[in-house]
N, C-alpha and C positions, 0 to 999 in steps of 0.2 A: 824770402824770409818775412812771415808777418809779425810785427815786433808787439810782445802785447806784455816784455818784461818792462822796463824802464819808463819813467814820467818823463818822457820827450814830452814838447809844442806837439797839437795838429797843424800840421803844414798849412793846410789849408786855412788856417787863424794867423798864420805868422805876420806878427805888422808889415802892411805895404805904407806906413806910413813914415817908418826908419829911414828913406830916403831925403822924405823933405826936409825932417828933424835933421839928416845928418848937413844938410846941406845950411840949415841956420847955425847950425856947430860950428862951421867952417868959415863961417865969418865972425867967429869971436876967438879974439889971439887967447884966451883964456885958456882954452879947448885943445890947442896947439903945443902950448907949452907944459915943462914938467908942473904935475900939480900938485896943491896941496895935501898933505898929509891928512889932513881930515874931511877932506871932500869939498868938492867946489859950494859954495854958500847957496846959489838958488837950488841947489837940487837936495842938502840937507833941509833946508824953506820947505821944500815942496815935501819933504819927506815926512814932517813936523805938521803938515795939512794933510798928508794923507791918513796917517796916524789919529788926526782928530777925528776922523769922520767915524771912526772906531769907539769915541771916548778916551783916547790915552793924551794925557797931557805933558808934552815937551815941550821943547824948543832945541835951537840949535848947535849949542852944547850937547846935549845932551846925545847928539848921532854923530857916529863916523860911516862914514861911506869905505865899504869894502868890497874886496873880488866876488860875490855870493856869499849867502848866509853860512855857507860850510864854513867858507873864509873866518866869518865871523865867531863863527865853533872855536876854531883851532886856537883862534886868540884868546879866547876866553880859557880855554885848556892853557894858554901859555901862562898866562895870569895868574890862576887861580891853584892849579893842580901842579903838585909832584911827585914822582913815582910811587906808587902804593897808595894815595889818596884816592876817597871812593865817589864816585858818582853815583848816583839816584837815575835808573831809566825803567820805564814800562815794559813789560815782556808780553809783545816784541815791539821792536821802539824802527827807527831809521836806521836801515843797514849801514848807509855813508858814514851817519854819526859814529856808530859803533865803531867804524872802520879809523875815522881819526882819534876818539878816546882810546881805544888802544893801544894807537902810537905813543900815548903822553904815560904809556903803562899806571892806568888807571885799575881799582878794583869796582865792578860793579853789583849796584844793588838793586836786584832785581824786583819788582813790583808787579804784581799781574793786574788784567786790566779786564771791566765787565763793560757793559752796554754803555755805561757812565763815564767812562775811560779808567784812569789810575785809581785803582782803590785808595784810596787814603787813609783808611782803617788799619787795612794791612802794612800800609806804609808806616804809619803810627804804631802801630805795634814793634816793628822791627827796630825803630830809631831810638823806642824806649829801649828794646831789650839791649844794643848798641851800648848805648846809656851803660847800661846798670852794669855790662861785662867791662866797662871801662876802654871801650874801642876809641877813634878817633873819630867826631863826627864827620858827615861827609861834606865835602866842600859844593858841589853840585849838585842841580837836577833838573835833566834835559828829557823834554814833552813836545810834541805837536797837538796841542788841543783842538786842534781843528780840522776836523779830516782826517784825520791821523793817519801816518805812515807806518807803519803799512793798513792798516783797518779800516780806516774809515770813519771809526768813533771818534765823534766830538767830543771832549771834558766839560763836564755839569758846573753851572757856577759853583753851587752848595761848594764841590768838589775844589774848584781852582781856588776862591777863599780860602779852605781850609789848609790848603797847600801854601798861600802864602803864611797864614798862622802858624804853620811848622815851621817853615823855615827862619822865621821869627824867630820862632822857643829853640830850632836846635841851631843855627847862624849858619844855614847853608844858600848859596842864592841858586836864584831858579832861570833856567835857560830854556827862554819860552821861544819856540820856532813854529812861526806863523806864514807858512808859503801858501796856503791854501784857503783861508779867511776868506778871502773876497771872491773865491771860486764855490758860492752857495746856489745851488738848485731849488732849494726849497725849503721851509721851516725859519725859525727865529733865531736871530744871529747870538751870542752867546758874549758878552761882555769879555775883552781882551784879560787874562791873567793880570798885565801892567797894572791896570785899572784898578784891580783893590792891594795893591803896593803905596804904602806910606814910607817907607823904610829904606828903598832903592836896593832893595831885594831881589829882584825880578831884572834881567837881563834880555831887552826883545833881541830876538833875528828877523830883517827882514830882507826879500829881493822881489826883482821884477823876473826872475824865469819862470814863473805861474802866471804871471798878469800880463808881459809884455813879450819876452823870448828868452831863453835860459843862456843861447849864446852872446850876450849882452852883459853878463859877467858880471850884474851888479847888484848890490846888497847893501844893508845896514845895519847896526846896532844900536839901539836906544837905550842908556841906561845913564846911571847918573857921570855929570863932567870928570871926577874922579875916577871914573872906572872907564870912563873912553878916553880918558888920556895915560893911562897903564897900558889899556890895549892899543892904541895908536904907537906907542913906543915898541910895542911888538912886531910891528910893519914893517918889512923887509922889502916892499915894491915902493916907497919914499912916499908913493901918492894913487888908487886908484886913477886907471885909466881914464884923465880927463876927457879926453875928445867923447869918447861913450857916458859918459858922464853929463856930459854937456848935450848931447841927445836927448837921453830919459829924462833930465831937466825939464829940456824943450818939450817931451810926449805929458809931462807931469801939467806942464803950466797951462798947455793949451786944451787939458781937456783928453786928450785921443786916450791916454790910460783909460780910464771911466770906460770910454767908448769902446774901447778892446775887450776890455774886463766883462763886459753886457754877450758882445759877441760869442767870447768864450763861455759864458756860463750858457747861452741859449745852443751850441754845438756839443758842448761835452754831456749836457744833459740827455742829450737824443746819445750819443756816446755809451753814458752807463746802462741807459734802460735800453739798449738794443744789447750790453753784454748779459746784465742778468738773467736777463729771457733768454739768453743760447746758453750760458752756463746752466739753468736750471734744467733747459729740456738738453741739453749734449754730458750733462756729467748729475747724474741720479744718483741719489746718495748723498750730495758734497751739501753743504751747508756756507750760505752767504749770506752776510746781511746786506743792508742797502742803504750807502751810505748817503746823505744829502747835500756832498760835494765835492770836490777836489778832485783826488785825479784814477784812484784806485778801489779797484777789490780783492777783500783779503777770503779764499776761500779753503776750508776745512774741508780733507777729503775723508773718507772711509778708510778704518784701520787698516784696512787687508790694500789697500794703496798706497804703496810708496811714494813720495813727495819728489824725493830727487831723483829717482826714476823715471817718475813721470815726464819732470824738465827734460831728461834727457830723450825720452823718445818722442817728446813731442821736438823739440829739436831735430830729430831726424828726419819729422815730418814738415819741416818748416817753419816753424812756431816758435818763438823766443817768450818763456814766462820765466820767473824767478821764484828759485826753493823758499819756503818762508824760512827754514834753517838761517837765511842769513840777518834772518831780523832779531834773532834771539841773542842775548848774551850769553847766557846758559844754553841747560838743554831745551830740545824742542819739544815741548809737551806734546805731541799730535803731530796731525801730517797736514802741511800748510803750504800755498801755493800762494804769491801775489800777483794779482794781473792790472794791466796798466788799459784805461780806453782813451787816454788821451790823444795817445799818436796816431793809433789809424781811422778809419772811416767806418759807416755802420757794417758795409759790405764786408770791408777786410776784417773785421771784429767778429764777425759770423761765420766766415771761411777759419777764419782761424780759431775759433771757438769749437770749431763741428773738429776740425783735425784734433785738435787735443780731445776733443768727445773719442776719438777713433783710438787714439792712445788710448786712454783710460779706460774705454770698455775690452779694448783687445787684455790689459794687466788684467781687469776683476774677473776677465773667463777663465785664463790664464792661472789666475790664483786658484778658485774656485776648483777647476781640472785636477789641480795638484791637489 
């Protein structure tokens, strides 16, 4: 099976340097013992420095350390949301999210999204009309500005200002998930959402399963000491996983993040431009753009192409991609496919790009006969 659904690590990027870390772990009784409920202190430190190098000003308050940023999701849905309250996401936003805001039987409100990312026109329209029929505003609103999952589109500053501005005038905070930032190819990095928060509006997620290895289970929340100590009381594991903790500390202090982070952007980049080029000549017709980082392409096929047809026979031929059906709250405007070139190699990204060509050209004759 060539895996070209899910943002797994490339193997071949996976730290070989989690050993030696683990092994300075294991001589601090810290690391050994149950830990702190809001995260062992040098690696909130180090969280609080990585954070700057972005422009976002914390400190250590200000973070708790959690199981991955999903982790971090669900807390904030503990926090904030009760059944029937509405969330604010882009159509189509992060499948996973979607997956946990449903659990907390949330309503959502859908936003559609151009080259820019989130309209916020449209968004603004909606929050007035909201308004005036006397609904209840929404309590949330969860983006990936960066890379975005599933698209690729980055969010425009003009754009992320303005969205803090809203959330101002209507008092909803913003749940900005940032796994992909520092996985850039190319072009100018785009000022974090935090960054123009005055208000403590803006709730970050961060983890190292983009930067470091996703089995490493570790993440963060930056937001104000008040709002990480509601969601700290929400914790049901007493204290992330110290001893892992006390690792990525360790990969934090001495630098090797930085250094992984370089490597990954120089393999994933040969990654994407080896999928585009076999999407464009294996599936004629589809429409992609080309994103300038992180881990995915979101690709639009031809009406007369069924989407989740196609997963399925490319399936058959080997192939694991994902229906974009699952990115949408609502319906799915179109026929959308998300492909992932994180995980495999050029080779295997082209083997498996041609088999799903072999799918798709076998439906549109197919269709076409009929």
């Amino acid at each position: 099976m060539i895996r070209l659904g899910g943002g797994l690590a490339f193997p071949g990027e996976l730290p070989n340097i989690v050993e030696e870390a683990a092994a300075a772990a294991a001589m601090r009784s810290e690391g050994l013992q149950y830990g702190p409920l809001y995260g062992l202190d040098d690696l909130r430190d180090a969280v609080v420095d990585y954070l700057a190098h972005d422009g976002v000003t914390a400190g250590r308050d200000n973070i708790l350390i959690v199981n991955g940023a999903k982790h971090g999701l669900d807390l904030a849905c503990r926090v904030f949301i009760e059944p029937g309250d509405a969330i604010i996401v882009s159509g189509p936003t992060y499948m996973t999210a979607l997956a946990i805001m449903k659990t907390h039987e949330v309503e959502f409100i859908v936003v559609a999204q151009d080259a820019q990312g989130m309209k916020v026109d449209e968004l603004e329209s909606m929050l007035d009309a909201r308004r005036r029929r006397g609904a209840a505003p929404p309590k949330l609103l969860f983006d990936v500005p960066d890379f975005h999952n599933p698209t690729g589109i980055t969010l425009s500053e003009a754009r992320r200002r303005r969205i803090v501005e809203l959330a101002v005038e209507y008092g909803f905070r913003i749940l900005e998930d940032d796994p992909y930032r520092r996985v850039r190819f190319e072009g100018t990095p785009v000022a974090p959402i935090k960054t123009f928060d005055t208000g403590d509006y803006v709730i970050g997620l961060g983890t190292v399963s983009k930067i470091l290895a996703p089995g490493l289970r570790i993440g963060w929340v930056n937001a104000s000491p008040e709002i990480v100590g509601r969601m700290a009381a929400q914790k049901c594991d007493h204290g992330t996983n110290p001893f892992v903790q006390r690792i990525v500390a360790q990969l934090f202090m001495n630098g090797k993040v930085d250094e992984h982070i370089d490597r990954v952007k120089q393999t994933l980049r040969v990654h994407r431009d080896t999928m585009v080029a076999a999407v464009r000549e294996h599936l004629p017709g589809s429409m992609v753009e080309v994103p300038q980082g992180g881990y995915f392409l979101w690709v639009r096929l031809p009406d007369d192409v069924d989407a989740d047809a196609l997963v399925r026979r490319a399936g058959e031929l080997n192939v694991e991609v994902n229906p974009g059906g699952l990115s949408f709250a609502g319906p799915t405007p179109g026929q959308f496919i998300r492909l992932a070139y994180s995980f495999c190699n050029p080779e295997e990204i082209r083997t498996g790009i041609a088999r799903l060509g072999e799918a798709y050209r076998s439906m549109r004759a197919a269709q076409h006969a009929a």
